[in-house]
N, C-alpha and C positions, 0 to 999 in steps of 0.2 A: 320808222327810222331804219337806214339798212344799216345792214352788218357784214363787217369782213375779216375773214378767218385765214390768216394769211402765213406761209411757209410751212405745215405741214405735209404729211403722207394720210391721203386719202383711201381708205380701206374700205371695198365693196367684196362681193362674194368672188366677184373674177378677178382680180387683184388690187393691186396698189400701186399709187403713180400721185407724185408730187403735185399738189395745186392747191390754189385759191377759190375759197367757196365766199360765195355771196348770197346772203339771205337779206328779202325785203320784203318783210311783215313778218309772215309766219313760215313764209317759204322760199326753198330753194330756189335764187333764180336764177347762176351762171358758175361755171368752175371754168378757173383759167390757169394757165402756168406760170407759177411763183416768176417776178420779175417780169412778164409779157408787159406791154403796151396797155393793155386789155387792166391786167392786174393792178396797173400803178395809177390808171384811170378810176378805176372802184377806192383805191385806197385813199385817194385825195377828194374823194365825193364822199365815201362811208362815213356814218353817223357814227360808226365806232368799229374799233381794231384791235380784232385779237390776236397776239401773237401766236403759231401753233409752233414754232420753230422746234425740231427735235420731236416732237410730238404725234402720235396715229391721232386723225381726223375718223371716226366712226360713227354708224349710225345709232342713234341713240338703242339704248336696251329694251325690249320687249320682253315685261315678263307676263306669261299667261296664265301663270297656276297661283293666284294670291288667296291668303283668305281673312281678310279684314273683318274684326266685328262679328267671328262666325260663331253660332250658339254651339258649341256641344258637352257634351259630358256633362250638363250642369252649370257649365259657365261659358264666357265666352273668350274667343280670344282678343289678345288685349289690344292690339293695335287699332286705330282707328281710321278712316279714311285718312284722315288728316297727319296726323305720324307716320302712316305705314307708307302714305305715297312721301315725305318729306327723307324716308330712308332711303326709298327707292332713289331717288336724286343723288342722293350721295352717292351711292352706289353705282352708278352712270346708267343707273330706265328710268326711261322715260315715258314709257305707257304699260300701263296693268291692266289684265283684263281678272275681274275677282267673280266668287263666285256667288248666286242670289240663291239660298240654300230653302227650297220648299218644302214648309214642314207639312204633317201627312194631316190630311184634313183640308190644305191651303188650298187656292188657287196658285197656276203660274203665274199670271198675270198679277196677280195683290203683292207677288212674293215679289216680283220683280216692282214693283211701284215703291215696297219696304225698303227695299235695296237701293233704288233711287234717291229716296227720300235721307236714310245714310250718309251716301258721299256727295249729294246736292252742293255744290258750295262750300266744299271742307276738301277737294285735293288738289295738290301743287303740279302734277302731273296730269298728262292726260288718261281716261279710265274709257273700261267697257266693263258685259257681264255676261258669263256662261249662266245656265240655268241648272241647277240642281233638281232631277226628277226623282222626286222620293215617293211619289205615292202616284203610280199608274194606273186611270181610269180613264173615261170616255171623256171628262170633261179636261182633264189634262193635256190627253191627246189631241182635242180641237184646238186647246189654245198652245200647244206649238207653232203651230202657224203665224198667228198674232205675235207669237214672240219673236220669230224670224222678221215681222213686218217690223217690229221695235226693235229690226236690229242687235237682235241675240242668234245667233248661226249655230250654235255648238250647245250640247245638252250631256248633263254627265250623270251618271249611272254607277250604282254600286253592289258589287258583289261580296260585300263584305256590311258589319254593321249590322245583323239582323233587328228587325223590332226600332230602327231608326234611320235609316238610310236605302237598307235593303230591297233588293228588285227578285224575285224570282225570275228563273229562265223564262216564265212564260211573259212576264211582265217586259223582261228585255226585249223580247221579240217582238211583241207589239209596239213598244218603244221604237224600235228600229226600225220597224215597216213605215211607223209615221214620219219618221226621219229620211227617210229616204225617198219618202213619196213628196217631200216639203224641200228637198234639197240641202237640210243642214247634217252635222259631223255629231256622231257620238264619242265621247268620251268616255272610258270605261276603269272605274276603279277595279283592278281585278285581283280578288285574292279571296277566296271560300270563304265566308262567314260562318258558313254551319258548322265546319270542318274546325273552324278556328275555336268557335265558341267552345266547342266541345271540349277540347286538348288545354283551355284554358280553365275549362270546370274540372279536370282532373288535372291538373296542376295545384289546383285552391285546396282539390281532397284533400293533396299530399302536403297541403303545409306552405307551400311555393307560390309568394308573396312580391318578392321583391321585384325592381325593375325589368330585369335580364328576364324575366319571365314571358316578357311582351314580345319578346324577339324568337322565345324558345318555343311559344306557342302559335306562332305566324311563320311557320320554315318555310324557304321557298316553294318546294313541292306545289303548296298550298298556292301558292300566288303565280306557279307555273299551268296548274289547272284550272284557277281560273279566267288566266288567258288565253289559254289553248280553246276553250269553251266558249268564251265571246266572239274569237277570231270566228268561231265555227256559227253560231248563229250572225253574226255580220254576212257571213260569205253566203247561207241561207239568203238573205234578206238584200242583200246588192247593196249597202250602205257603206263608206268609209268608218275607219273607226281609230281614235289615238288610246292608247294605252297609255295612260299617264304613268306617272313617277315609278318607270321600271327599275328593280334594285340591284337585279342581278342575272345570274345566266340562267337559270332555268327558263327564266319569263322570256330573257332577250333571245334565246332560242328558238321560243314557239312564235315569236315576232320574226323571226328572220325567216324561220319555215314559211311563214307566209308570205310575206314578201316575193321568198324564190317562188312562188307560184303566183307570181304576178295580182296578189291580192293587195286593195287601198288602203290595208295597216299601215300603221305608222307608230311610233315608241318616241318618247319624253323619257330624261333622267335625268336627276336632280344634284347638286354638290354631297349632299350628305352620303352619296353611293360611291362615290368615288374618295373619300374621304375619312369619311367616319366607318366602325365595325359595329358587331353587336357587340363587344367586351366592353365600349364605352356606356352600356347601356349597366352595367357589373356597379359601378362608383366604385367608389375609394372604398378599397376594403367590403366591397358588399353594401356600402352605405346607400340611401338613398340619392345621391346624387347623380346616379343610372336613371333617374328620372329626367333629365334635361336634355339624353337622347332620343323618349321614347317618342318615334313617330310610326306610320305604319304607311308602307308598308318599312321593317324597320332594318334600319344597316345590317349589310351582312357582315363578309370576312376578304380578308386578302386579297385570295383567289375570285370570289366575286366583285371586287372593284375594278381587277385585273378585264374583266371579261365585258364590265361596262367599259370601260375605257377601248377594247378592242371593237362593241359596238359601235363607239363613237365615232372611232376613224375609219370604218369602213364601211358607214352609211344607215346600220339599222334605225337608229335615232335621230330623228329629224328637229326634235328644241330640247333645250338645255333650261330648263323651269327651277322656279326657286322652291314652290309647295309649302311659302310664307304662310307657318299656320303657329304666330309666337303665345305665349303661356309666360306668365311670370315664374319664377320659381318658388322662392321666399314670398309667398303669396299665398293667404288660405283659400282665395278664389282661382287660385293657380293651381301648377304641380303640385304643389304640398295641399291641395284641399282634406280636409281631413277623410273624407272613403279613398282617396288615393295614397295617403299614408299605409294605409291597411289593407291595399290590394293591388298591384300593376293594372286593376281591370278598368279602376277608376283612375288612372293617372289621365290627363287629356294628354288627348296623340296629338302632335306636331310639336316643331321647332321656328323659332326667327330664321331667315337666309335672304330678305331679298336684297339688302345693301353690299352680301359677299359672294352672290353670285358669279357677278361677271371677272369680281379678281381672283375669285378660287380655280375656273375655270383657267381663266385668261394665264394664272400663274402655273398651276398644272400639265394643262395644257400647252399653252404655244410659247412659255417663257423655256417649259423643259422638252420642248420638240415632239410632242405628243401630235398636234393640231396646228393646221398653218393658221393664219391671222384670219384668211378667207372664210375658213371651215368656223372659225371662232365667232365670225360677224355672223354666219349662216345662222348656227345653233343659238344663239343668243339676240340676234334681231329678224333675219329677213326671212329666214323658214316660218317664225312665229306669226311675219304678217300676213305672207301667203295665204297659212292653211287657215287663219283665221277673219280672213275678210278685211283686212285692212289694208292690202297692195293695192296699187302703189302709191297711197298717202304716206304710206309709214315703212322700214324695214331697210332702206339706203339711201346714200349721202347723191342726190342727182334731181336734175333742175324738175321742177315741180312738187317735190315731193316735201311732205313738213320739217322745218328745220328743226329736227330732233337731231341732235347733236354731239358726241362728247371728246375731249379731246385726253389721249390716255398717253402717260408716260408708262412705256413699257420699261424701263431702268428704275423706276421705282420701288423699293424696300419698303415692305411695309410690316408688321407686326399685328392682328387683328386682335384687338383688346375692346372688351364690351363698354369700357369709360369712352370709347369714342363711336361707340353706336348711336345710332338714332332713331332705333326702332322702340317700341312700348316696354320690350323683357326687358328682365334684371339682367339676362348672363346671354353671351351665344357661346353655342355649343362649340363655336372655333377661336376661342382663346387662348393665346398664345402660335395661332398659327403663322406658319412667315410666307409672306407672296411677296413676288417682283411679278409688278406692274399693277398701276393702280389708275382709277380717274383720275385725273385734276381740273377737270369743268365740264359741267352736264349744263347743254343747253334744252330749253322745251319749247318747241315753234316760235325759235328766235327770241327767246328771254333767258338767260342767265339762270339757272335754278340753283347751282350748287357751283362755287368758286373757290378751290382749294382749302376745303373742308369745312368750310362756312355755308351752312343753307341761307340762297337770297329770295330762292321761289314763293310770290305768296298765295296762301291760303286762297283756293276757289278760282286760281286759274287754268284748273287742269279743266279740258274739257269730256263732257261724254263721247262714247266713240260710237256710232251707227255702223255697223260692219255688214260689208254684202259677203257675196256668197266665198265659200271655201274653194281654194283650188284646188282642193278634194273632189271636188262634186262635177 
């Protein structure tokens, strides 16, 4: 059945220009000018009509840093394929790529079948999967390959996490050779683990417990050195590499150093950088309630929001990611597990953000003149499908491409209150926040998912996403 999307402002990376979009099935197949010949002809054919009148026409949201179902600290986090992509909807994305976390011991290949098996038939969106490389050997590095063959392009790395995540230098660089000889993108958590561990064992000496601790023992320095150190074996090794969820200037620095020297870095930063500080990490009084910001790497201050927001608008940072990694709170398999009680070490890191990504941005951003509309569709859909293999199915509103779709009132008032979340936590960390401009219908390859706060999307029509190569590589 087709569908027409009639009277809004159509917003792609190069601009905005009034017209009428036509989707018949799953895809884009015509845009014409509101009132044309052409228009009034689809209108009196279309299976159905939506009005956009007053409304930005956008390409749905891409977000690439999820972490659905992920084990760590002890538990996992709480969202499921199935909630976390029903949030997403609300929130105007429309495809997640999340991440298949290989524990040491695993195959790539088992770890991604696990992963499969997961969100099989449980998301409302359509999905993909980065791979998590935690344990680097011979038989790992062969099946990169295989995994790129399945449609996984991107493999992500940690410099942080000793004893559970963590890669030595020497492992990265093997990492990388293989990566580069296969044609896929590394992603690189980057922030000293050794460095970290340490300043957080003498933190515990001295008594020093509480939330604020996670932030005080992870100083930038630390997460500036270990960017500066990946850029540097990347540049060794000829491979592209994203430095995900940069928090602040020190890191966004050593990212733009490279850059001016014409190296394939690239920088992701997330809402909570521009947003949130470490003082939120304090609670009320010193109480634990500094535990529902602790993520890592964790909010700075002020002046470092300042410095992301100045990378934003002049290029260092290429997506705008959520780094959905939600925790209940009032939860003993949550933030309050009982060894996280008793230590910042065991609080699990992350935060819920993928339903308020696009309006924290959206609202920060280009409602307060920070970011044009252009730069806002780039950072939040069409750079995402680029660098990850999904151009040109996905990333803009033009004939052929998936009717991924949302239509957003920018005049929109909103208040971000957790009773109207959709995601698995108890609380988001942006309670009481105020945006202007918000969704009001997330389409997904021409169905209806989310209609002015009502999820319609069902269960197990998102599909998997086979991604070719990066426009990295």
């Amino acid at each position: 059945m087709s569908l027409l999307i009639k009277g809004g402002t159509v917003v792609s990376p190069t601009g905005t220009v009034p017209a009428d979009v036509l989707v018949e099935g799953e895809k884009i197949s015509a845009l014409a000018a509101p009132g044309s010949e052409t228009a009034v002809a689809w209108g009196a054919a279309a299976g159905q009509v939506i009005d956009a009148d007053g409304l930005y026409v956008l390409p749905g949201g891409i977000d690439v840093h999820t972490h659905m179902e992920m084990p760590f600290g002890g538990t996992f986090s709480v969202d499921t394929f199935e909630t976390g992509t029903r949030a997403a909807a609300w929130g105007g994305t429309t495809t997640i790529v999340d991440f298949a976390v290989q524990a040491k011991g695993s195959s790539l290949l088992a770890t991604l079948d696990k992963w499969h098996a997961k969100a099989d038939g449980h998301c409302v969106i359509d999905y993909g999967f980065h791979m998590i490389v935690s344990d680097v050997n011979d038989t790992s590095l062969k099946e990169m390959e295989a995994c790129i063959g399945a449609g996984v392009n991107s493999f992500k790395m940690f410099m942080a996490y000793p004893g559970v995540f963590y890669a030595t230098d020497g492992e990265i660089l093997r990492a990388m050779t293989r990566a580069a000889d296969t044609g896929a993108v590394i992603m690189m958590h980057a922030e000293n683990g050794i460095a970290i561990d340490e300043l957080a064992a003498q933190a515990l000496a001295a008594g020093k417990t509480d939330p604020v601790q996670h932030g005080l023992t992870r100083p930038p320095e630390l997460e500036a050195e270990a960017t500066h150190r990946a850029i540097s074996h990347a540049e060794i090794v000829g491979v592209p590499i994203m430095i995900v969820h940069v928090s602040g200037k020190e890191a966004m620095e050593q990212v733009r150093w490279a850059q001016q020297r014409g190296l394939p870095v690239h920088a992701e930063t997330c809402p909570q950088y521009i947003t949130l500080t470490a003082d939120d990490m304090k609670g009320l009084n010193m109480d634990f309630t500094g535990a529902k910001y602790v993520c890592s790497p964790p909010p700075r201050d002020k002046e470092n929001q300042q410095a992301i927001w100045d990378g934003i608008t002049s290029g260092v940072f290429q997506t705008f990611s959520s780094d959905h990694c939600p925790f209940r709170y009032d939860d003993p398999q949550g933030k309050q597990m009982p060894k996280g009680r008793t230590s910042f070490r065991w609080v699990p890191n992350g935060i819920p953000g993928i339903e308020t990504r696009l309006p924290i941005l959206f609202s920060e951003g280009v409602s307060k003149g920070r970011i044009s509309l252009q730069k806002f569709v780039e950072l939040t859909s069409t750079n995402h499908a680029r660098i990850y293999g999904l151009y040109p199915r996905k990333g803009s509103i033009g004939v052929g491409f998936d009717a991924d779709i949302v239509l957003w009132d920018a005049k929109l008032k909103t208040t971000i209150r957790q009773a109207d979340m959709r995601h698995g936590a108890d609380y988001t960390p942006w309670e009481g926040f105020e945006t202007t401009g918000w969704p009001v219908m997330t389409i997904a390859r021409g169905r209806v998912v989310a209609d002015h706060g009502r999820i319609v999307g069902e269960k197990g029509a998102g599909d998997i996403l086979s991604r070719g190569k990066s426009s990295l590589v």
